[in-house]
Backbone bond lengths (Angstrom), bond angles and torsions (degrees), N, CA, C in turn:
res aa  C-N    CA-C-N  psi(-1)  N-CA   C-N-CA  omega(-1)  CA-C   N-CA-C  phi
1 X - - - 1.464 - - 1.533 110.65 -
2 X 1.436 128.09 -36.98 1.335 122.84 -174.66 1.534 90.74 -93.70
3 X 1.119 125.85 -23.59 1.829 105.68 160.35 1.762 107.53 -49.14
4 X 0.889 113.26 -85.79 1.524 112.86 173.93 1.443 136.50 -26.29
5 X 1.645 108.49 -33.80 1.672 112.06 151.49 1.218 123.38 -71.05
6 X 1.621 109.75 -25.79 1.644 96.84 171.56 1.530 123.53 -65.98
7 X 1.586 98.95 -46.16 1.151 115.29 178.14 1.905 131.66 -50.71
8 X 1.263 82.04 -33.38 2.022 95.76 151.39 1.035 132.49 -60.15
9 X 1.446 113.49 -64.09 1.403 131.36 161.28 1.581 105.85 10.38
10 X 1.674 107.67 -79.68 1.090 87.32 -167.13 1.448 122.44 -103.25
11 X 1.191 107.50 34.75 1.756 113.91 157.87 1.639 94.07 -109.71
12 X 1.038 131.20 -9.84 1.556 98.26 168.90 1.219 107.85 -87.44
13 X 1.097 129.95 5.67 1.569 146.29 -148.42 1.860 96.36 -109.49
14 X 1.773 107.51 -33.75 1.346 112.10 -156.19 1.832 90.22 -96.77
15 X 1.165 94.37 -29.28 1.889 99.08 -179.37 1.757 117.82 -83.79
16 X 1.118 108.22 -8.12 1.427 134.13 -177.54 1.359 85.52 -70.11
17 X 1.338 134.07 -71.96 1.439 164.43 -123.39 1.435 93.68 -91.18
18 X 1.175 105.54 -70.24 1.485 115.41 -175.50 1.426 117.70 -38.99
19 X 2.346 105.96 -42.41 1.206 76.16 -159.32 2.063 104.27 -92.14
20 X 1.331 94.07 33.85 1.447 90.91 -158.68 1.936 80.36 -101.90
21 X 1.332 141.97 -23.83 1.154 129.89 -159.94 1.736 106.09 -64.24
22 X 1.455 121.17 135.74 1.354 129.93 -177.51 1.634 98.94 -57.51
23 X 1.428 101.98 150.83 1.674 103.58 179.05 1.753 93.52 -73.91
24 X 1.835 90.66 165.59 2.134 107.69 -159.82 1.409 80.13 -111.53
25 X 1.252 143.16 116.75 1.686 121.98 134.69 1.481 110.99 -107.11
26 X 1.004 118.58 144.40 0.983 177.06 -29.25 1.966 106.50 161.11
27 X 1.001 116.89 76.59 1.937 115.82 -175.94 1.547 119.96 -112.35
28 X 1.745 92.14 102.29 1.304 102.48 -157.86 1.865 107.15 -70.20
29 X 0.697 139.87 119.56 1.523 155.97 143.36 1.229 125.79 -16.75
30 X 0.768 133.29 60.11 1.450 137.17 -178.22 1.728 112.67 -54.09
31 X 1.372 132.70 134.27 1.023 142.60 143.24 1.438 128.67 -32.10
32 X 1.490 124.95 1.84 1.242 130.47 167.51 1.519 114.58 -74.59
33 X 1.101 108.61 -21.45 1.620 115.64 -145.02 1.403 103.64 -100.77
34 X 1.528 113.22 -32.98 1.620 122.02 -172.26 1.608 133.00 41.19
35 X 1.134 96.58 179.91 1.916 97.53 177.25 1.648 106.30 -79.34
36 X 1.124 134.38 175.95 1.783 91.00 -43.85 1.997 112.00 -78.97
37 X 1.053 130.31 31.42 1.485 131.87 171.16 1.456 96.36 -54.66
38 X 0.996 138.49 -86.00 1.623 134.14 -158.97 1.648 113.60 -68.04
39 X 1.522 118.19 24.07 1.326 108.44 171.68 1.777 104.68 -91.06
40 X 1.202 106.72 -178.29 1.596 101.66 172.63 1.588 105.75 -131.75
41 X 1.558 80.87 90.66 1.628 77.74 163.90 1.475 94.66 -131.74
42 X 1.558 106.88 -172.49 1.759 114.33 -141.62 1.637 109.92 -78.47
43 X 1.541 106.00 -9.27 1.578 120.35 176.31 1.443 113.07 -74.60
44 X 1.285 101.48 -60.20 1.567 130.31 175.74 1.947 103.21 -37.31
45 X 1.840 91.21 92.24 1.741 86.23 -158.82 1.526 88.93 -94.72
46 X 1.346 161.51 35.08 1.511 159.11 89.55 1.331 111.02 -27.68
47 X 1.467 118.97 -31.41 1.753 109.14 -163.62 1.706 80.06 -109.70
48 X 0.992 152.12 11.21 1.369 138.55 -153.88 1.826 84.69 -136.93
49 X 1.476 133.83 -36.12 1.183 141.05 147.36 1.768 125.52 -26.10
50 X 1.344 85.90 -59.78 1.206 107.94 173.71 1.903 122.71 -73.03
51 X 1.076 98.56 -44.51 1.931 95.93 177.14 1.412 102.38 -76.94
52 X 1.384 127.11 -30.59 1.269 130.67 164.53 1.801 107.76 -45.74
53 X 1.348 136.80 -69.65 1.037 121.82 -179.72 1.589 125.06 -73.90
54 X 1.112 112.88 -28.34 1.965 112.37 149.42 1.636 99.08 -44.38
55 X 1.275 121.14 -68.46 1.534 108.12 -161.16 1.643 107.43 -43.07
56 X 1.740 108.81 -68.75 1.027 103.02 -178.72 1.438 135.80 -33.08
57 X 1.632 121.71 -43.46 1.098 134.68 -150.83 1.238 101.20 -94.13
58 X 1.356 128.35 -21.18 1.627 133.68 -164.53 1.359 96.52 80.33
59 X 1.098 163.90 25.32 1.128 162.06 159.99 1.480 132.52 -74.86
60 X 1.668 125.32 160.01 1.705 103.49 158.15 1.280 106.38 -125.76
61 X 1.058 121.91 162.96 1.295 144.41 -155.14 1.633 112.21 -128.19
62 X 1.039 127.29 93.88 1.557 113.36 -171.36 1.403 100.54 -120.48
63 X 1.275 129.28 121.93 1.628 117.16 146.94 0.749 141.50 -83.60
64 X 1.408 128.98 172.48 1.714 133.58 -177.90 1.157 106.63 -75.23
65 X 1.651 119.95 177.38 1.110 142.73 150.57 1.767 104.78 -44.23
66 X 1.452 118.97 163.31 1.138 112.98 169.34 1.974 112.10 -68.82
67 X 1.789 104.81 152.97 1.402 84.64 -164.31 1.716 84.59 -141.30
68 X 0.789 104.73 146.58 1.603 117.69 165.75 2.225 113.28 -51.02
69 X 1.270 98.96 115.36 1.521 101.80 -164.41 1.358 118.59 -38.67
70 X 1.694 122.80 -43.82 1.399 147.35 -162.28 1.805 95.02 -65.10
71 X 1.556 101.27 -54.53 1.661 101.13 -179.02 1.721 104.85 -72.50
72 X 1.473 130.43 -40.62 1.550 99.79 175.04 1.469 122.20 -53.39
73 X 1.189 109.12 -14.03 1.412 111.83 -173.15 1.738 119.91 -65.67
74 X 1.587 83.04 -46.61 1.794 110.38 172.00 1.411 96.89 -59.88
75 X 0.995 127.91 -66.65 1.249 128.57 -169.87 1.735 116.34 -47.14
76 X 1.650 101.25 -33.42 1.616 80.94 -164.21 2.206 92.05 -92.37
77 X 1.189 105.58 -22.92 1.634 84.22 161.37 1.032 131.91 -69.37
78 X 1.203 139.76 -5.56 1.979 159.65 131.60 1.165 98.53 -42.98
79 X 1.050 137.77 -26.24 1.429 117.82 -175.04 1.458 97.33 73.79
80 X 1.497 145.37 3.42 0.995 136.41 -178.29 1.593 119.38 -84.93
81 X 1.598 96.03 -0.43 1.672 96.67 159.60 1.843 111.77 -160.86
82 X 0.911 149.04 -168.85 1.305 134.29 -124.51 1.475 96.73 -157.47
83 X 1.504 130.17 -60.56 1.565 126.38 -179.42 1.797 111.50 -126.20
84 X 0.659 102.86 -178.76 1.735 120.43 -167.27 1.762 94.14 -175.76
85 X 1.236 96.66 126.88 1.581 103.33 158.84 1.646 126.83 -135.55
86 X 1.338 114.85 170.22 1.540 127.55 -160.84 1.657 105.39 51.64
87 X 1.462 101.07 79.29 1.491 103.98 -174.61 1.869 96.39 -132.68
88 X 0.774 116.40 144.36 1.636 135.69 -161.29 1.754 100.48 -93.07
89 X 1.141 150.41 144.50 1.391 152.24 -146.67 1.824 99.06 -113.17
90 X 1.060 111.69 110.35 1.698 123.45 174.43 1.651 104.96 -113.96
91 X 1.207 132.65 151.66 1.270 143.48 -171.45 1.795 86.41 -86.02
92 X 1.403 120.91 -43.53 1.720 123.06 -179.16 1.334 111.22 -41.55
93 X 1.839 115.74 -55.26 1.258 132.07 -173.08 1.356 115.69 -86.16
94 X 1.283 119.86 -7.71 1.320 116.73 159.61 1.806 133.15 -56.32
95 X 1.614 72.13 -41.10 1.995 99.33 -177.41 1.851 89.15 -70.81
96 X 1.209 155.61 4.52 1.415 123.42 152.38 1.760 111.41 -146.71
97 X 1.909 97.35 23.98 1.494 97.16 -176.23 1.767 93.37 -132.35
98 X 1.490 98.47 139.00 1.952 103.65 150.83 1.730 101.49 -68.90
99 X 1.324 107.30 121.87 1.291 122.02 151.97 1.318 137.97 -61.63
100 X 1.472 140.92 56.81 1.494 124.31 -146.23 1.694 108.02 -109.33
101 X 0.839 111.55 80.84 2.106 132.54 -173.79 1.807 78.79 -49.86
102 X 1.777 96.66 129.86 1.294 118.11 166.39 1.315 106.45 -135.51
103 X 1.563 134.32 -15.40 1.162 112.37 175.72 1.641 116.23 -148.85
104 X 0.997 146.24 178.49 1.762 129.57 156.61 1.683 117.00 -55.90
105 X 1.201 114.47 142.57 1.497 110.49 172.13 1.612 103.85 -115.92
106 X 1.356 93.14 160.51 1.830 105.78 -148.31 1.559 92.00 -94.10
107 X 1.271 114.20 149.87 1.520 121.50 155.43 1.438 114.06 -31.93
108 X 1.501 131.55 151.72 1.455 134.03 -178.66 1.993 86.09 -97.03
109 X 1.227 121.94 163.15 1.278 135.79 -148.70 1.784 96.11 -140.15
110 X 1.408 114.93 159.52 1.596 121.58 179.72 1.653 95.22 -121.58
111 X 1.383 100.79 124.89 1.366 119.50 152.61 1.738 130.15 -91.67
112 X 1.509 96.44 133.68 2.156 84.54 170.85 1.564 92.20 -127.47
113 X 1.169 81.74 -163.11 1.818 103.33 172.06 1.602 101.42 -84.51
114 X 1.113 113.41 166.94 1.176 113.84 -157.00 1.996 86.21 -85.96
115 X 1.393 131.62 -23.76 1.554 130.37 -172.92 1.538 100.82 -97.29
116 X 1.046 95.64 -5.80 2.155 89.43 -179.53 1.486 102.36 -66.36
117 X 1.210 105.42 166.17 1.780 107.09 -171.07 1.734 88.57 -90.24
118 X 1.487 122.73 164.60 1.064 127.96 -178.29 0.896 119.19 -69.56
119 X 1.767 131.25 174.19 1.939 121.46 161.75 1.631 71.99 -137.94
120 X 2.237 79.86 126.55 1.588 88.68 169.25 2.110 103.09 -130.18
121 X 1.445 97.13 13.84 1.192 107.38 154.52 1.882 123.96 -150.37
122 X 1.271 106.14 175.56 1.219 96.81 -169.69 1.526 112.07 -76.65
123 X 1.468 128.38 -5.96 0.871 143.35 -151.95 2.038 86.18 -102.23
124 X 1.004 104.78 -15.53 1.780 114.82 174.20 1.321 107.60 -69.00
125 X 1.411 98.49 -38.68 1.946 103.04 -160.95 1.575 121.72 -83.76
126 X 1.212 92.57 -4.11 1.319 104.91 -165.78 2.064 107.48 -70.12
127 X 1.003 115.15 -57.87 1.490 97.62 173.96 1.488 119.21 -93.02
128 X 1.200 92.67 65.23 1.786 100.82 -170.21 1.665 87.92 -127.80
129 X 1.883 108.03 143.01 1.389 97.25 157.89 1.010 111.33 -102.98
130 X 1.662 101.39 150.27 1.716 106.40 -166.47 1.485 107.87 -126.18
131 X 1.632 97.40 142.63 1.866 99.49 178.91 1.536 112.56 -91.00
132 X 1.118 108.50 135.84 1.724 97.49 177.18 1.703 107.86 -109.32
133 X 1.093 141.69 -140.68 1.220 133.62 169.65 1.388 102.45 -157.01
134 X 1.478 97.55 117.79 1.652 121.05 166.60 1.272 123.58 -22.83
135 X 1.334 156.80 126.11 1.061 150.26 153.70 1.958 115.49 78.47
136 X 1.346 97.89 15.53 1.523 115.97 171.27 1.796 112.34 -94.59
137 X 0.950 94.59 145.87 1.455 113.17 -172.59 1.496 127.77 -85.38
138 X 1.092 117.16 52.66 1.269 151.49 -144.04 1.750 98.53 -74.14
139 X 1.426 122.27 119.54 1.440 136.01 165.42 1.580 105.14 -11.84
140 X 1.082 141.79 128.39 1.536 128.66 161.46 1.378 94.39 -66.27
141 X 1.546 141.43 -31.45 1.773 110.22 -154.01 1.826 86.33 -87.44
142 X 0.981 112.78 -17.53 1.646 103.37 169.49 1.348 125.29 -83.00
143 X 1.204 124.69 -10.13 1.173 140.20 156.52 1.679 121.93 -50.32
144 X 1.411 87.15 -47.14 1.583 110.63 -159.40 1.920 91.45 -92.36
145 X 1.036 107.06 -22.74 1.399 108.00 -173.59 1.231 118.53 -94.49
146 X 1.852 112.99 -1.90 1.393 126.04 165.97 1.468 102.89 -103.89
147 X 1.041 113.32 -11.50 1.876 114.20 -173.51 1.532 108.66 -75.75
148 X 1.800 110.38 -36.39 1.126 110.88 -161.02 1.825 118.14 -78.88
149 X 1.346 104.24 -10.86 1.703 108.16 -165.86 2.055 87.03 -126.03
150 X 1.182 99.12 161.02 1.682 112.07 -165.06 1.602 100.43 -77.35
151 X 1.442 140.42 48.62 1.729 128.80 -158.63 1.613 98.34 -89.49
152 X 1.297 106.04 144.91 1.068 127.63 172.60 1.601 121.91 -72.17
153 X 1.443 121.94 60.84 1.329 139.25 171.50 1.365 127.85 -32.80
154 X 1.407 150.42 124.38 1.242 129.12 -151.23 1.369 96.63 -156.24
155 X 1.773 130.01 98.82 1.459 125.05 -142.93 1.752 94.54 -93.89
156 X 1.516 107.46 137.96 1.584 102.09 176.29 1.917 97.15 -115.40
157 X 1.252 111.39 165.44 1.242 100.23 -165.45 1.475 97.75 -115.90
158 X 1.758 146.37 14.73 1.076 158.29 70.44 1.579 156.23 -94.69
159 X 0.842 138.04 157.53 1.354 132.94 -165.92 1.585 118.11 -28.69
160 X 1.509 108.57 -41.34 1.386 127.24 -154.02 1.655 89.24 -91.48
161 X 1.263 142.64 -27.82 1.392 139.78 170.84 1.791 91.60 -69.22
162 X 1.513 109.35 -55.62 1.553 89.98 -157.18 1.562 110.30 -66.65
163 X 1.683 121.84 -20.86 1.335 103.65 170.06 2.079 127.63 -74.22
164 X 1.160 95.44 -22.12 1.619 113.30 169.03 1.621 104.14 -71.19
165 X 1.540 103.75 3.66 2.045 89.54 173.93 1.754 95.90 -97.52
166 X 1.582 99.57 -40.40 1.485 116.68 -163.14 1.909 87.16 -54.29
167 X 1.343 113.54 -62.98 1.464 107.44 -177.89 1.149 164.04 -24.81
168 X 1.971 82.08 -45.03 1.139 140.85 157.01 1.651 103.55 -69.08
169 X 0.808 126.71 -8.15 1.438 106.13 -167.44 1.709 134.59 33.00
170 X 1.138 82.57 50.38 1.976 110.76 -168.89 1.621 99.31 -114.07
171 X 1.349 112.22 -31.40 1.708 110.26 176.63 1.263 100.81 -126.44
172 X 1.833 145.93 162.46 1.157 141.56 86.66 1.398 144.20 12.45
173 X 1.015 115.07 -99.67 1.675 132.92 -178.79 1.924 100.09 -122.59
174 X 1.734 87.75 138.77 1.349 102.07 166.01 1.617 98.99 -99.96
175 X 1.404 118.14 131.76 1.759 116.63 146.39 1.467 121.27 -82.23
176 X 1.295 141.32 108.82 1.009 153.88 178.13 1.274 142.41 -135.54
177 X 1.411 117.41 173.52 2.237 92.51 -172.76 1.189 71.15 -86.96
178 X 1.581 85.51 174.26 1.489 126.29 -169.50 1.473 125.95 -62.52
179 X 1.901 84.73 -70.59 1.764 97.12 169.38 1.154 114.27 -66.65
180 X 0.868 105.00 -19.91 2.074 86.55 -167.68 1.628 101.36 -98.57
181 X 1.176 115.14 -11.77 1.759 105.28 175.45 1.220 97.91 -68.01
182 X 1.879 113.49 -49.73 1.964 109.19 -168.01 1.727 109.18 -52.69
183 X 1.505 108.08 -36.27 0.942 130.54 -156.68 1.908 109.16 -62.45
184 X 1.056 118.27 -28.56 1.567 160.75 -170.04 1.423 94.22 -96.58
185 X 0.951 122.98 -69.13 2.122 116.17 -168.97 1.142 86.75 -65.97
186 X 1.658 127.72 -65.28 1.734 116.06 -139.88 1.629 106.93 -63.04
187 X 1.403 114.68 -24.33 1.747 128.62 -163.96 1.662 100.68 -104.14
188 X 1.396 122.94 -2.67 1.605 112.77 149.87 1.639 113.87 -130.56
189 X 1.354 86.22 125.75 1.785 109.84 -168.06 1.724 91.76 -53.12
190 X 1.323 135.29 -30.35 1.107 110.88 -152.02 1.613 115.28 -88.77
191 X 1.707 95.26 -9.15 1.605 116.41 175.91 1.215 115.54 -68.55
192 X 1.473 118.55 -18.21 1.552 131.38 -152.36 1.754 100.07 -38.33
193 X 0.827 115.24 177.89 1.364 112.75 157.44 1.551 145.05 22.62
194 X 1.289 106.84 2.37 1.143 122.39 -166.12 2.132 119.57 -104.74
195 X 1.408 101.65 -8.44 1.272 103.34 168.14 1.444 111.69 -142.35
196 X 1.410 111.83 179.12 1.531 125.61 -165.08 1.384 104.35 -152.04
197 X 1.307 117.68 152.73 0.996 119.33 166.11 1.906 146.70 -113.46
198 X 0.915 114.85 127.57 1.376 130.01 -145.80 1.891 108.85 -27.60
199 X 0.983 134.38 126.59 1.752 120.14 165.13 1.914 108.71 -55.51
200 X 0.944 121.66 -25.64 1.479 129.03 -166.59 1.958 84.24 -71.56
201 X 1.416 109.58 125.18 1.513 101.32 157.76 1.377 117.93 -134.51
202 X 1.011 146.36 132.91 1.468 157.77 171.07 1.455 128.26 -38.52
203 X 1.087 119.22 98.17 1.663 118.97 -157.71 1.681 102.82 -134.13
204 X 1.761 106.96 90.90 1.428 144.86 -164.89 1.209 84.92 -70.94
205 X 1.577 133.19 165.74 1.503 147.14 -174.07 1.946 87.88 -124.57
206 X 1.427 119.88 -25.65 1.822 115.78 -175.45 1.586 96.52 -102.75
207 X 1.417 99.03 135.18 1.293 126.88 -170.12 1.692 90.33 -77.41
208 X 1.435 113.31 142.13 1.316 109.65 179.19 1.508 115.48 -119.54
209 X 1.068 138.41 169.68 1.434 143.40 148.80 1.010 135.90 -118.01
210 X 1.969 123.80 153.10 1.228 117.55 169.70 1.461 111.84 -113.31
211 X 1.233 118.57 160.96 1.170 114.32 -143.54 1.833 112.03 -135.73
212 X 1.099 120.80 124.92 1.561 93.55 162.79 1.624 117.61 -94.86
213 X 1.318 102.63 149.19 1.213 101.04 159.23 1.377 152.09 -140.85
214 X 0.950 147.66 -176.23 1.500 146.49 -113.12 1.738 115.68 -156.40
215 X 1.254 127.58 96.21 1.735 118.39 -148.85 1.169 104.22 -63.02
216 X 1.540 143.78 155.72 0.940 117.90 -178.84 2.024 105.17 -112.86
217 X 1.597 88.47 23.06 1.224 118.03 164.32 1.431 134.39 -79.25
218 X 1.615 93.15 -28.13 1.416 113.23 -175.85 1.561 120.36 -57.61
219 X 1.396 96.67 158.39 1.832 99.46 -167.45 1.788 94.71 -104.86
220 X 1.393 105.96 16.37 1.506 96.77 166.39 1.559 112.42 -130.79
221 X 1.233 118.11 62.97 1.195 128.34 177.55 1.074 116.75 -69.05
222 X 1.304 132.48 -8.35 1.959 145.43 164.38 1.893 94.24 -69.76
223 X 1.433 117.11 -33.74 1.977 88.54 173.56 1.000 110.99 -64.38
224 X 1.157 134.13 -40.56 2.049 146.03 -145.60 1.476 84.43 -39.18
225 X 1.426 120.17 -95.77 1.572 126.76 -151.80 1.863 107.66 -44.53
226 X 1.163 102.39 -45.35 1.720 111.91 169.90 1.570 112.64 -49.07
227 X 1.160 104.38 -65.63 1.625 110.24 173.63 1.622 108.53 -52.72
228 X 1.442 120.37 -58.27 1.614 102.52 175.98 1.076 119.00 -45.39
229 X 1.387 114.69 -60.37 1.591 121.02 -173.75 1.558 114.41 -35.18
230 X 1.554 116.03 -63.13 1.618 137.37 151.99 1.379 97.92 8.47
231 X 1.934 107.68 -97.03 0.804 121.60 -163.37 1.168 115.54 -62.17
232 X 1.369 130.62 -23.51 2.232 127.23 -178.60 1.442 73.68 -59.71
233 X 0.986 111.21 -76.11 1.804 118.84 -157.92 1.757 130.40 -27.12
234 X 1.300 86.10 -46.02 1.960 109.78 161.79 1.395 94.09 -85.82
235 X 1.019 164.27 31.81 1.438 166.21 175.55 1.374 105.15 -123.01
236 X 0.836 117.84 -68.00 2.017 127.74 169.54 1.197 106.60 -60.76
237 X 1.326 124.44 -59.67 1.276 110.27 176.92 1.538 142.60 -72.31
238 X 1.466 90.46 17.91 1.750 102.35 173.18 1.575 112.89 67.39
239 X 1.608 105.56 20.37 1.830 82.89 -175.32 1.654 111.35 -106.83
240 X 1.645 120.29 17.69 1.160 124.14 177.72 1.796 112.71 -46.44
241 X 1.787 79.55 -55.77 1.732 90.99 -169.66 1.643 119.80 -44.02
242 X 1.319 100.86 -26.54 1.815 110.38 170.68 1.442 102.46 -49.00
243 X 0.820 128.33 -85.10 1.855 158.87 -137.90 2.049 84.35 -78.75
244 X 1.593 140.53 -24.44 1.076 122.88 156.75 1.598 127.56 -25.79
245 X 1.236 122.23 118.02 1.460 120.45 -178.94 1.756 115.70 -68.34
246 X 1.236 134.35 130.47 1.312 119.76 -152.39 1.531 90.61 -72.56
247 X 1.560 113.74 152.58 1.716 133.62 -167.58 2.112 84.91 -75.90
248 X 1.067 90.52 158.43 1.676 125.12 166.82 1.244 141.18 -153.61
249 X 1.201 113.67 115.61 1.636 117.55 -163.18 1.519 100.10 -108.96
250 X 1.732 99.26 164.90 1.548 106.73 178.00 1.267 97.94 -82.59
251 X 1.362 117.14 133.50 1.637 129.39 162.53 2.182 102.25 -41.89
C-alpha cells in the first residue's frame, strides 16, 4: 500500500500542475498584418498589446502561423480559435464574435499605380474598376456610397491578389485600410515602388471602431467578462494610445 502512495506522488504531483496551468487561447493571425507586423518583438505594439492582456489576465496567448483572413474567421466560429484583433464591426460577425471596440478605426484609403492619373474626387472614381476585399469590413456609408452608382466591383480575397490585379492591369483602384495596404507593399519587394495613393480621402460623419474579438465558440467563455472589464479599464486609463501600431506611408 505505501508502494502505491509513492507511486502517485508523482501523478498527483502532475495533476496538481495541470490544474494550476493559466488557460492557452489561441490568436488567430490574420494575413492582414504580414512580415514583419505579426512577429513579436518588443516594438511590435499589437504583439506588445497582446502579452500585455495575457499578463494581466494570468493567461496565454499563443498565435498561429500566419493565416489567410477569410479562414481565421472560420476558425474563430469553430471555436477553433479564441481572439482576432483590429477587426472592424459587421452585424455578419457579430452573429459568431464578442465585439470589444478598443480604439477608433481609420478611414479605408485609394490605391493606383504609381502612372494612373489621380482621383481627387469621388466623381474621379466612378469609371474606374475597383477591387474591394472579400470578407472585409467595409464602412456602411461606403458601402452605401458604392451601392448607389453602377461600379464595377472586383472581389480580391487578400490585399496581395488585389495589388497583383492593379499590376495586372485587370483593376484600377484598390479600396483598402490604410495600414495594412502600406503594410503589404513595404514587406513585398515586388510592390516596391509601384503604387500611390489616391489625394481623394474619405471623410465618414459615423465614428467607427476597431475591435477585438472573442469566439463566441470558445471553450473559455469564463475570460469574456475579465477581458471586457481589461479593456474599459485600458480605455479610461488612456493607455490604448501606447499599444497604437506606428502609422506608415508610401514614400
Amino acid at each position: 500500500m505505501l508502494r502505491l502512495g509513492i507511486l502517485l506522488l508523482p501523478l498527483l504531483y502532475s495533476v496538481h500542475l495541470m490544474a494550476h496551468e493559466p488557460p492557452e487561447l489561441i490568436w488567430c493571425l490574420d494575413d492582414h498584418w504580414h512580415t514583419p507586423a505579426h512577429e513579436h518583438k518588443p516594438e511590435n505594439k499589437t504583439a506588445l498589446f497582446m502579452q500585455t492582456i495575457a499578463e494581466r489576465l494570468a493567461i496565454t496567448i499563443r498565435p498561429t502561423p500566419l493565416t489567410p483572413f477569410s479562414r481565421c474567421l472560420r476558425k474563430m466560429e469553430l471555436g477553433q480559435a479564441d481572439l482576432m484583433v483590429s477587426l472592424n464591426y459587421s452585424v455578419d460577425r457579430e452573429r459568431f464574435l464578442h465585439l470589444i471596440p478598443y480604439d477608433e478605426a481609420q478611414p479605408e484609403s485609394l490605391y493606383l499605380l504609381r502612372t494612373a492619373d489621380d482621383i481627387a474626387s469621388w466623381d474621379d472614381i466612378k469609371q474606374r474598376n475597383i477591387v474591394v476585399l472579400h470578407d472585409y469590413g467595409y464602412s456602411p456609408e461606403l458601402q452605401q456610397m458604392l451601392s448607389k452608382d453602377s461600379f464595377r466591383l472586383i472581389q480580391a480575397a487578400s490585399l496581395e491578389d488585389a495589388f497583383a490585379m492593379l499590376l495586372l492591369q485587370e483593376a484600377d483602384v484598390v479600396i483598402g485600410p490604410a495600414q495594412s495596404a502600406v503594410n503589404v507593399i513595404h514587406n513585398n519587394p515586388r510592390l516596391h515602388d509601384q503604387f500611390k495613393q489616391a489625394s481623394y480621402q474619405f471623410n465618414f460623419r459615423q465614428a467607427r471602431t476597431i475591435n477585438l474579438a472573442f469566439s463566441r465558440a470558445s471553450s473559455h467563455q469564463e475570460i469574456l467578462p475579465k477581458l471586457q472589464q481589461l479593456i474599459q479599464q485600458m480605455i479610461e486609463n488612456d493607455e490604448i494610445k501606447h499599444f497604437r501600431p506606428q502609422s506608415k506611408t508610401l514614400d
